[in-house]
N, C-alpha and C positions, 0 to 999 in steps of 0.2 A: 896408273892413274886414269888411262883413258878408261881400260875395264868397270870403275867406278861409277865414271860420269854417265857413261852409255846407259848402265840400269836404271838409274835413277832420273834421267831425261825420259824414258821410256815410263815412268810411274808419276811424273806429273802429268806427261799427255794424256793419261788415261783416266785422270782426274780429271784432267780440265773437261773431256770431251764427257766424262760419266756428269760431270756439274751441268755442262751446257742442256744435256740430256734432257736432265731432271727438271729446268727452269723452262723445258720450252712446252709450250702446250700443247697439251694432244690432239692430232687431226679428228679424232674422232673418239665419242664418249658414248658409251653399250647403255642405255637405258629399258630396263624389263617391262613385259604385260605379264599378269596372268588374270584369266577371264575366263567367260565359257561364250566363244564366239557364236555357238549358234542358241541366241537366248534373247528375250526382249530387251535389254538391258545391252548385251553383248554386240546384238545387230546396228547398235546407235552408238555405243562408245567405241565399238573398230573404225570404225572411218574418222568417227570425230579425233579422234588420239591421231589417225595418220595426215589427217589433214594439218593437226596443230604440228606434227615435228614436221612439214612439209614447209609452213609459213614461218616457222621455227630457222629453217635452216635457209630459206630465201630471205630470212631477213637478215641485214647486213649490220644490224644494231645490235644484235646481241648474239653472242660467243664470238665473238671476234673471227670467223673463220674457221674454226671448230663445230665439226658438222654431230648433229644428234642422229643415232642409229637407234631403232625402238624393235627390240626383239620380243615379240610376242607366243606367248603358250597357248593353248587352249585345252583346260583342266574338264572338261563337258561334266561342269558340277560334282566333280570326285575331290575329298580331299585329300585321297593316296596319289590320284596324279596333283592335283598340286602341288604336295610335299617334292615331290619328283621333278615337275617344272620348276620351282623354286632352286633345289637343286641344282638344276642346269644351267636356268639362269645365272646363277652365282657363278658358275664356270666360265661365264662369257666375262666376265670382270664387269658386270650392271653396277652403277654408281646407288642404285636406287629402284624399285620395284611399284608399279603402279598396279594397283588393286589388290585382291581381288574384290569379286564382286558377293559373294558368296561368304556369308559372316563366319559362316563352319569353318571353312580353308583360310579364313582372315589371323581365324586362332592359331591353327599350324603353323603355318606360315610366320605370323609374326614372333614364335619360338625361335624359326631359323635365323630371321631378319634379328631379334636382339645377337645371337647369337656370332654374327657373322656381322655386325654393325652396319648393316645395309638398310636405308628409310624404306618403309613398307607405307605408300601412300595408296588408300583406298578412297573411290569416288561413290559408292556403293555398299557397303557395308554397314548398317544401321546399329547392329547388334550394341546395347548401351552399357554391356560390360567387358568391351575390347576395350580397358583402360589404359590409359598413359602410364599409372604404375606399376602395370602388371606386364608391359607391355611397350617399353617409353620408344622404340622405334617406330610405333602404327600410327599413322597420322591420317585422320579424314578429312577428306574433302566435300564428303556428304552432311546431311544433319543426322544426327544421333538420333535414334529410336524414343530415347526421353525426353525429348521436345517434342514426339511423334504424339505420344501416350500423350502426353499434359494436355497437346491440341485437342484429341480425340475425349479427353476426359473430361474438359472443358462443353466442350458439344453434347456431350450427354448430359451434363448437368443444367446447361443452356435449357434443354426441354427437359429438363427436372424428369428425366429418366434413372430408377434408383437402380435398378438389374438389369446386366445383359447379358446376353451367349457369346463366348469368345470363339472362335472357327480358326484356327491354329494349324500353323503346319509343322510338324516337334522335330524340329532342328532348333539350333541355339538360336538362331534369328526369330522362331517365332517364340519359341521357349523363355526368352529372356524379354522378347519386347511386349508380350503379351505381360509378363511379372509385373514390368515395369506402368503397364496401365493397369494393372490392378492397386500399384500404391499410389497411381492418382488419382484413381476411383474413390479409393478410402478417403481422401484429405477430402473430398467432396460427400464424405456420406452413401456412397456407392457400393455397388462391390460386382466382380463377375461371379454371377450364380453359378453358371456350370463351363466348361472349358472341353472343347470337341479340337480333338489332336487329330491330323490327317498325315499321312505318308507325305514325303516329298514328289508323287508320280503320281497323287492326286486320282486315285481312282475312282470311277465315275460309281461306282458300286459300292465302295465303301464309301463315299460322299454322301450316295443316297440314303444307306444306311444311315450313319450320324444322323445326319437331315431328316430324314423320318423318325427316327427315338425324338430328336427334338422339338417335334410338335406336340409329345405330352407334356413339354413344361411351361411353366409359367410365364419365365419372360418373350417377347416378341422383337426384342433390339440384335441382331446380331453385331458384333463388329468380328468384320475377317481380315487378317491378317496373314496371308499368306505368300508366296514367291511370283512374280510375275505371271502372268497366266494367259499367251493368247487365247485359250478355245474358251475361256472364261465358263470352264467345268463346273464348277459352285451356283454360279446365276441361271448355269441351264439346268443342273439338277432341283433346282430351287424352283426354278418354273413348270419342270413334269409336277413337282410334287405339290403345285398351286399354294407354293408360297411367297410369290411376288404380288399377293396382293394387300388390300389395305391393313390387312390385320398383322401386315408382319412391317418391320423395320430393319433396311441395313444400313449398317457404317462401313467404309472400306479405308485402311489405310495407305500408302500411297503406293502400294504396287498396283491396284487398279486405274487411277492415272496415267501413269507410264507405260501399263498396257494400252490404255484408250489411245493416248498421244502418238505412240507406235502405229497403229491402225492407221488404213489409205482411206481416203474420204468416201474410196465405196462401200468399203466394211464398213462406214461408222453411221452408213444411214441403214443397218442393219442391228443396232441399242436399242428397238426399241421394248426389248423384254427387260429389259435394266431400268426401265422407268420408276423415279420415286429413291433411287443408289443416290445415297451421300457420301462423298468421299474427301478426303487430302490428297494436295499437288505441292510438294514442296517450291515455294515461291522464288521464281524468278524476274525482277525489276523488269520493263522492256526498257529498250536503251539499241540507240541508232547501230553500234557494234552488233547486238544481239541480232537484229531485222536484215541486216547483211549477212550474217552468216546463216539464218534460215533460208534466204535467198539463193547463198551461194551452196545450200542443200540440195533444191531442187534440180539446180544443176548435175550436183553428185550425183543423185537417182537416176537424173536421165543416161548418164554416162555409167551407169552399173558400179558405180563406187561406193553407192549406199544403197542397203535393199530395204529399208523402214522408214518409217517416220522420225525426226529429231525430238526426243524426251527429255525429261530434266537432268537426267542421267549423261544422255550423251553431251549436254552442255556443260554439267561437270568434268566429265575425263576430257575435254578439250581443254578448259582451266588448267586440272592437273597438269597435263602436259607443259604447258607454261611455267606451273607453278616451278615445276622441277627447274625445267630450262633457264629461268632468274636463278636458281639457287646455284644453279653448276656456274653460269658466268660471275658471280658474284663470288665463288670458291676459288677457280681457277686466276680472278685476280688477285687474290689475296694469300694461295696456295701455289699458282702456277702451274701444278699438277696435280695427276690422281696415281694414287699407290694405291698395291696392297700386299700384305703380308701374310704368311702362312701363322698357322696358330700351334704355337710348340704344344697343348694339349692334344691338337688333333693330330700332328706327327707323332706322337707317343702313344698313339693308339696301335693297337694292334687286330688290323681288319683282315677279313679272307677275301681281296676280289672289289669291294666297295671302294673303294678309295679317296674315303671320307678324309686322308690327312693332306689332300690334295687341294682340299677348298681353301680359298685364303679370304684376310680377313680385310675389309675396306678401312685403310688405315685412319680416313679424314672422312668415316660415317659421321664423327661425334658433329666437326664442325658443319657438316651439311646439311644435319640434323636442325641444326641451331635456326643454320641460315635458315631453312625449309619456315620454321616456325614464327621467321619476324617475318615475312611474305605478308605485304600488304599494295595488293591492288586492283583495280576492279574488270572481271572478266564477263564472258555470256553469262555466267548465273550471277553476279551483283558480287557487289565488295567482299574481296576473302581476306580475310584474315582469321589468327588462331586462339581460341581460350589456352587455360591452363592445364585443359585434358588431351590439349592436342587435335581439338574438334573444332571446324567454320564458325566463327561467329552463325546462330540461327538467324537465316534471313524472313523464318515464319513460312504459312501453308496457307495457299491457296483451297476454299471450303469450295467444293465443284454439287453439282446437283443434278441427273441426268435427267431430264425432260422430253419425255418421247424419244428423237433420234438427234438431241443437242445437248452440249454441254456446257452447264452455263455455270460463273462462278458468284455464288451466292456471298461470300464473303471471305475476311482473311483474319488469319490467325498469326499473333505474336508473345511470345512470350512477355513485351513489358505491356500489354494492353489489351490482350484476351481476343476474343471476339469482336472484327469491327467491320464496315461497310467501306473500309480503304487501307489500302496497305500501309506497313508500318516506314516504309522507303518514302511514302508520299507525306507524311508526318511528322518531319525531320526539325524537330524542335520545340514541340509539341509536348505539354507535361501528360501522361495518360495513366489514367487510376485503375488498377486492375481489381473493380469490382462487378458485383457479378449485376448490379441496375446497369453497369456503362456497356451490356454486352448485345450486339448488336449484329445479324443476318436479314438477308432480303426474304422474301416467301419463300418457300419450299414446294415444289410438288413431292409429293409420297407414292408410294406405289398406290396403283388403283387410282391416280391420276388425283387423289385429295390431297387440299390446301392446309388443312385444320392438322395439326399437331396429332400424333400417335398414341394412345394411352400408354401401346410399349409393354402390355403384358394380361394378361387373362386367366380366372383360374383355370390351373392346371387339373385336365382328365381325371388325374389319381391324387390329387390333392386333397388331403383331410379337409373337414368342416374347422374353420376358427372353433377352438373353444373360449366361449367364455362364461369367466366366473360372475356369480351373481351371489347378490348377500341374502341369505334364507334367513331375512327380520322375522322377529320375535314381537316387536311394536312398533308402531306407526307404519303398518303393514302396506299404507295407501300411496309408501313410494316405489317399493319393491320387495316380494315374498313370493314364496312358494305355494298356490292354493292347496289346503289341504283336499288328501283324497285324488287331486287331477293330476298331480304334480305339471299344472302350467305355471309359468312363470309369468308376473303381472304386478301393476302397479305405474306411476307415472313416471318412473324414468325409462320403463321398459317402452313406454308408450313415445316417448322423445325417439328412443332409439329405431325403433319402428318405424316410426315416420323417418328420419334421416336416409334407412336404409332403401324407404322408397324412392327418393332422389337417385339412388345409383344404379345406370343404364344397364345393369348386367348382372346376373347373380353373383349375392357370398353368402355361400352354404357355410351355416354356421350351427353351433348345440350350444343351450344354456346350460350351466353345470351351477346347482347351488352348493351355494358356501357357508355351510354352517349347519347347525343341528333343528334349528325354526324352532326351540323352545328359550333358546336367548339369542341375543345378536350378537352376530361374530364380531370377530377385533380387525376392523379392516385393516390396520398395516397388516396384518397377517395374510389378507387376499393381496395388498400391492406386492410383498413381498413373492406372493406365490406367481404372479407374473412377470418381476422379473425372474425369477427362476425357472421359466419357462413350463411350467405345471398348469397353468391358461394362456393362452395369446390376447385375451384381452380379461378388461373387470368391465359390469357395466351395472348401474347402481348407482346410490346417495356418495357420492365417495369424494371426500374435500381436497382438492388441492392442497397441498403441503407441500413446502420446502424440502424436508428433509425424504418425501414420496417420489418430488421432481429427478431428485439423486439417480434411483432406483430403476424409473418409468418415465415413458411417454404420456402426455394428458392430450384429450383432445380440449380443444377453447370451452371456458366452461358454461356449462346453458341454464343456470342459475347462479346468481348470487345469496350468500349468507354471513354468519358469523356469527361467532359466539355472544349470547345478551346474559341476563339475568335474569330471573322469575321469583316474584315473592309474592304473597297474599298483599290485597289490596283492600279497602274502605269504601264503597261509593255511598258518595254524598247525594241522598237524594232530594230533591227540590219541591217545595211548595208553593200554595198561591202566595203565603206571606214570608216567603224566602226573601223579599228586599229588607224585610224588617229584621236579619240573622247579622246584620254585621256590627249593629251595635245595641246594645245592652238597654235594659227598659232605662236605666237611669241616664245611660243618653243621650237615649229620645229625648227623655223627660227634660234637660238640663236644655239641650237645643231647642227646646219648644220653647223652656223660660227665656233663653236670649232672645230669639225675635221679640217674644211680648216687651222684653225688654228696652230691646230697640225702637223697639215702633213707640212706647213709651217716652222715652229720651229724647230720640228726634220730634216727638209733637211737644215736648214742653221747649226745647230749644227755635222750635220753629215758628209754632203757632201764630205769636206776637207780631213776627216781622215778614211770614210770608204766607200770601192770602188763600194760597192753594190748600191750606190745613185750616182753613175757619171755617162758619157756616153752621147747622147743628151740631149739637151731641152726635148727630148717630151719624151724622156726615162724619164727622171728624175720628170717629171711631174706626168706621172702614176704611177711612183715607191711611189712619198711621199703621192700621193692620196689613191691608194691601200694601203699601208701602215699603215695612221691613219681609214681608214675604215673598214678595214680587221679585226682590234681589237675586235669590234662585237663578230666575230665568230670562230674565229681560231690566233691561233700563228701564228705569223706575221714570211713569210719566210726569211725578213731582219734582221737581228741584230743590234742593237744600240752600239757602240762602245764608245764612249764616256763617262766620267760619268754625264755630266751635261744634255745628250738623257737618258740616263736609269731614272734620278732622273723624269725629265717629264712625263716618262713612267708610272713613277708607279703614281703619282699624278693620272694620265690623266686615268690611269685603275681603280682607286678608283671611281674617279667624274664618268664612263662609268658603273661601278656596282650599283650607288647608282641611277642613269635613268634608267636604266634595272630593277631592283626591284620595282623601283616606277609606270613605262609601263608597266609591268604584272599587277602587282595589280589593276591598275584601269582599264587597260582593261577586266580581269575577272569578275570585280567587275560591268561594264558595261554589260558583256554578259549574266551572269549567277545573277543575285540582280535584283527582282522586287522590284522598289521604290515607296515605301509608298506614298497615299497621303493624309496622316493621320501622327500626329505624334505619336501615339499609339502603342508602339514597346510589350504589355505581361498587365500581369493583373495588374501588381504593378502601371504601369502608366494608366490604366483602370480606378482603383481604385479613384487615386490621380486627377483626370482630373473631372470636373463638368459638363462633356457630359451627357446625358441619354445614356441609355444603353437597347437595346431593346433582350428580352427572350419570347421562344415559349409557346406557354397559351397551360397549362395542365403542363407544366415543374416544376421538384425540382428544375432548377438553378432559378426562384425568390425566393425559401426559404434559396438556399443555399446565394446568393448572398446577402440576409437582415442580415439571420441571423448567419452567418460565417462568410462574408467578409467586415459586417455593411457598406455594402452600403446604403442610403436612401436609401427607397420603390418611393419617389415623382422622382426618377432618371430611374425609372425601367419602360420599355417600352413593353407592352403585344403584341406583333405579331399573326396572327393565320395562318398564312398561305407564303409559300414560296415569294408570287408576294408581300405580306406586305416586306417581310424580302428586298426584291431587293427595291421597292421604298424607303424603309425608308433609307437604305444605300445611294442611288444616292441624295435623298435630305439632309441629313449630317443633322449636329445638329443646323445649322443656320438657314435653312429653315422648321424645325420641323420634321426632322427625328431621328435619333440615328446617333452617333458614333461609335458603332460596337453593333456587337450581340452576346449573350452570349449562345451556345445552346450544346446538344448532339454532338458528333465526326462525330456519324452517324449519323445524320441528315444533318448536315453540308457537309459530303462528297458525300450527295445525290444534295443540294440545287448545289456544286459548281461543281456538275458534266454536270451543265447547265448554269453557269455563269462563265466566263471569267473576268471579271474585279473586283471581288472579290477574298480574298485567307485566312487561319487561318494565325493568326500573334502568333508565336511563339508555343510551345511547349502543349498540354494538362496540366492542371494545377488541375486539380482530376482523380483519376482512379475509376472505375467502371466497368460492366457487366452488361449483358442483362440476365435476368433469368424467369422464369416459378413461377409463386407463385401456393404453395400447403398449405395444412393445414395436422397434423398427421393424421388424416383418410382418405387420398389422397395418401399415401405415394404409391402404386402401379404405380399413371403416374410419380410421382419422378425417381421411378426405373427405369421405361421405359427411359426418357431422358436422365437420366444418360449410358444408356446400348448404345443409340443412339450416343450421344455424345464419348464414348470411342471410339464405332468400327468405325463410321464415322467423323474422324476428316480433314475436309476440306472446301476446298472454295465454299464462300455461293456467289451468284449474285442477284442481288437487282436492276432492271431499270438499271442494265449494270455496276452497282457498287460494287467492291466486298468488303466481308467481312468475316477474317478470326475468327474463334473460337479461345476463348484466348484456351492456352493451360491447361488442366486437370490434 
């Protein structure tokens, strides 16, 4: 019996004591770096990270007496050591891995980290397609690259800059975050024209190189994006090659910051070749925490603990380190310990030497994982907490501006309000519209020490001339044609465009190319069509505005107005010295003559008697009752009717005298000022309705509009080519095989009838339209130009003696 009891007394104790084991918490918990310590970046987040598990482990608040160890790698920008430091890391039993810095080694790395269930927290890593699905162990504590682009995308469009040069360093960090400002370029109408890839080792020779081809092109914006860079190689290549000045423009995104912030205040009064650099500072709140531990920086330096400057970078990996440090205490109460476990795949392996089935796997990554992710509280770089990608809340970008040998911060960027003159932390409740009126920077100085805004691009050395197309009319040559014999190109729209292009401060070599045979006029959808098909870069020309052209093409604002009227033969009434006497007929004259006699008859026998003013002679009384009913006309009669059976006449007789007098104005005005039709064609509706043909100018939208909007038949539509057509077909009318009117342009029409008289427009324009300039978006400079023309110059145009004003802009 004793035999019994003894084994099995011996196999509770070793329970119990494996239990007590398991529940007590561990002295100490291995958390990883990996980084590349000698790097602008690395020089600021090593101390900041040792200083955080230093205040970490002095404070008596959090881990309960459980001390944090921080075992650090240094990968010197390789991702095969990497892979290898991660490696090792994982041997030491690390709860969790912080960084790296380096988006390349981020990718490796966070392969091994899903694999091995270990948080891979980076403070550094921008790269915008280290996703959470690809990837759910990687968690940043930086901002994403895609808040970087939006910022930077936002600022170009700010100064309505449409092309820029990207300066790229081709690793995935610049490779994907450059991608990713190219599709915020687009959502703004933008694009990057050309894209200069550089090694990671940034050689000054192959810098110069790129940098030298790219002064044959066109745009002037560069934005660089490349790896932190003390000797700031780019900006010094840039200035042998005298491209620091005003004619060029840079963007930096925010590894030039964290460079500049890095620098001792006696290198930074040494910027001043960077004069006119705009750049991004990923934004951190100030906040009385923050101002202490810059303080308690200076100290580090003196003491050799920090050899740089504090960047935004190394106020993130001091976060990190915290961020981790709440998550392990908040694990270990709720877990009491940390495990891990070998991975029966990786002991089934069969290695030579590796001893790859030796790594084991962190049993309670998933829930530390979790933890990591509800983390919400506010450190040196402002409130952290995480999206659903596993990324900071963006706290936005400071907009910095170098000025001689200072760095000032011209404004700040957020993602819910764009461009503004105050951070989005100081705004905290604030409704903000993200439109592009509410967007808002201080001045700028620009390289070459100007205030004024950048054009941002110039034609390029080896840049074709714009072609554009021009319509070779066949009539109405006096808006634009071909001269024969010179082959110049001439006429008053060429003469608009002429002038526009003098307004613009710099050459655009350009060639007219006509369009069409100049024995009839071309079918201008056929020219819109050929630009956008890129066969001319512009049209320039009579050319209407249309809807279904707008589709197609760019128009510039248009520098005349028109629309389709009507034209029919007309009637003039002409006028003579006894033109008052046309509106009514001899008989009555005759009949109005016999009523007065009449009246002034009537009233002297009703009156005579009783009022004294009508007695006296015959021949007194004769003029008195003549003057009397004639007078009526014009004035208050100076006799009185005394009577009441004279007053009742009276007013009869001033009734029937109103209703002649309104009816002889009328048709005499109606005589003097009314050409009469000799057409019964009064507007389009009886246009329409009437089974005349109807004749339109060959090359005109009014046959499409007339078929296909007004469904008129096509067998009614009469093609004209030329003004002397447009006059015969009228004078032979539609019985003898002409037209019953013609359906053309305003102006065309006010050209034809500035030389014909017995034609006139019947009625009112019945479409509205414009005359406009077609471009396409890589033309957009003569757009400017016309537009610039057309504001400052808004007046009257003459045309063969006919004028034509510009609608109003």
């Amino acid at each position: 019996m004793k035999e019994l009891v003894i084994p099995q007394l011996f196999v509770s104790i070793c329970l119990l004591v494996n239990g007590f084991v398991s529940c007590q918490r561990p002295a100490v918990v291995n958390l990883g770096a990996i980084f590349t310590f000698d790097s602008v970046i690395g020089k600021a987040a090593k101390p900041a990270m040792e200083a955080a598990v230093s205040d970490i482990n002095n404070d008596t608040r959090i881990l309960n007496g459980t001390k944090l160890n921080l075992l650090m790698d240094d990968v010197n920008c390789s991702v095969f050591l990497g892979s290898v430091g991660a490696f090792q890391l994982v041997e030491e039993e690390v709860v969790a891995i912080i960084g790296p810095q380096s988006s390349g080694i981020a990718h490796m790395i966070s392969a091994i980290a899903n694999g091995l269930q270990v948080p891979l927290i980076s403070y550094a890593a921008t790269d915008p397609t280290l996703s959470a699905l690809q990837f759910p162990f990687f968690i940043r504590t930086t901002q994403s690259d895609s808040y970087q682009m939006a910022a930077m995308a936002d600022l170009v469009d700010f100064f309505r800059w449409r092309e820029v040069i990207a300066i790229v360093v081709d690793d995935e960090y610049g490779r994907n975050g450059i991608g990713a400002l190219g599709e915020e370029l687009n959502k703004k109408r933008a694009k990057i024209s050309y894209k200069l890839f550089l090694s990671n080792q940034l050689d000054e020779s192959e810098v110069m190189d790129k940098l030298n081809k790219s002064k044959l092109l066109g745009p002037r914006v560069y934005v660089v994006h490349v790896n932190p860079d003390p000797r700031l190689r780019i900006f010094t290549v840039a200035r042998k090659l005298q491209m620091m000045t005003d004619n060029y423009t840079w963007l930096a995104t925010d590894w030039l910051s964290a460079t500049l912030d890095s620098f001792p205040p006696t290198k930074k009064a040494s910027l001043g070749f960077l004069q006119g650099v705009v750049g991004l500072r990923q934004h951190t709140p100030e906040s009385s925490q923050k101002r202490a531990f810059m303080s308690r920086w200076k100290g580090m330096q003196r003491k050799g603990s920090a050899s740089s400057e504090l960047n935004t970078y190394g106020l993130q990996a001091y976060d990190t380190v915290w961020i981790v440090a709440y998550a392990i205490e908040r694990f270990l109460d709720e877990h009491k310990n940390i495990t891990f476990s070998f991975n029966s795949k990786l002991v089934d392996m069969k290695t030579s030497g590796l001893q790859i089935e030796k790594l084991k796997v962190f049993t309670g990554g998933n829930d530390l994982l979790d933890i990591i992710l509800q983390t919400n509280f506010t450190g040196l770089s402002g409130q952290v907490q995480f999206n659903q990608d596993q990324n900071v809340f963006s706290g936005g970008y400071d907009v910095i501006n170098i000025d001689q040998v200072s760095i000032r911060t011209v404004g700040y960027w957020s993602n819910v309000s764009g461009l503004s003159l105050s951070p989005q932390d100081a705004r905290k409740g604030e409704q903000n519209s993200y439109s592009r009126v509410d967007q808002r920077l201080q001045n700028i100085t620009w390289p070459g020490g100007k205030t004024e805004r950048p054009r941002g691009w110039i034609i390029a050395a080896d840049e074709r001339p714009l072609r554009i197309g021009v319509p070779n009319r066949a009539s109405f040559v006096e808006f634009v044609t071909e001269a024969h014999g010179s082959h110049r190109i001439e006429g008053y729209c060429i003469d608009v465009f002429l002038k526009a292009r003098e307004l613009v401060p710099y050459d655009v070599p350009y060639m007219f190319e006509p369009f069409g045979d100049g024995l009839s006029n071309p079918r201008y959808d056929d020219l819109v069509q050929m630009v956008a098909a890129d066969v001319f870069d512009a049209a320039v020309g009579d050319i209407a505005i249309l809807t279904n052209r707008t589709k197609m093409v760019d128009f510039s604002q248009p520098y005349a107005s028109t629309g389709l009227v009507i034209v029919a033969p007309i009637r003039n009434s002409k006028s003579s010295a006894w033109v008052f006497l046309q509106p009514f007929t001899v008989e009555m004259w005759c009949a109005i003559a016999a009523s007065f006699v009449m009246i002034a008859v009537v009233i002297w026998i009703l009156e005579h008697r009783v009022n004294d003013e009508f007695r006296g002679p015959p021949k007194k009384q004769l003029v008195t009752m003549l003057m009397f009913s004639f007078s009526t006309l014009f004035k208050t009669n100076q006799e009185t009717t005394k009577s009441s059976l004279g007053r009742l006449v009276m007013v009869v007789w001033l009734f029937v005298l109103m209703v002649i007098t309104a009816s002889y104005t009328a048709s005499l005005s109606s005589i003097l000022t009314v050409q009469q039709l000799s057409s019964p064609i009064t507007g389009i509706d009886s246009l329409i309705a009437s089974h005349w043909p109807i004749g339109y100018q060959t090359g005109s939208f009014a046959y499409d509009y007339l078929s296909d909007s007004l469904y008129i038949p096509r067998s009614r539509l009469v093609s004209l080519g030329s003004p002397e057509e447009y006059e015969s077909a009228l004078r032979r009318g539609p019985s003898d095989g002409g037209v019953a009117a013609i359906v053309d342009e305003l102006l065309y029409v006010e050209l034809f009838l500035s030389k014909q008289k017995d034609f006139g427009i019947i009625g009112q324009p019945f479409t509205r339209a414009g005359w406009g300039f077609v471009c396409t978006f890589s033309t957009s400079q003569m757009h400017a130009s016309i537009l610039t023309f057309m504001h400052k110059h808004h007046a009257l145009y003459r045309c063969n003696g006919v004028s034509f004003l510009p609608v109003e802009l």
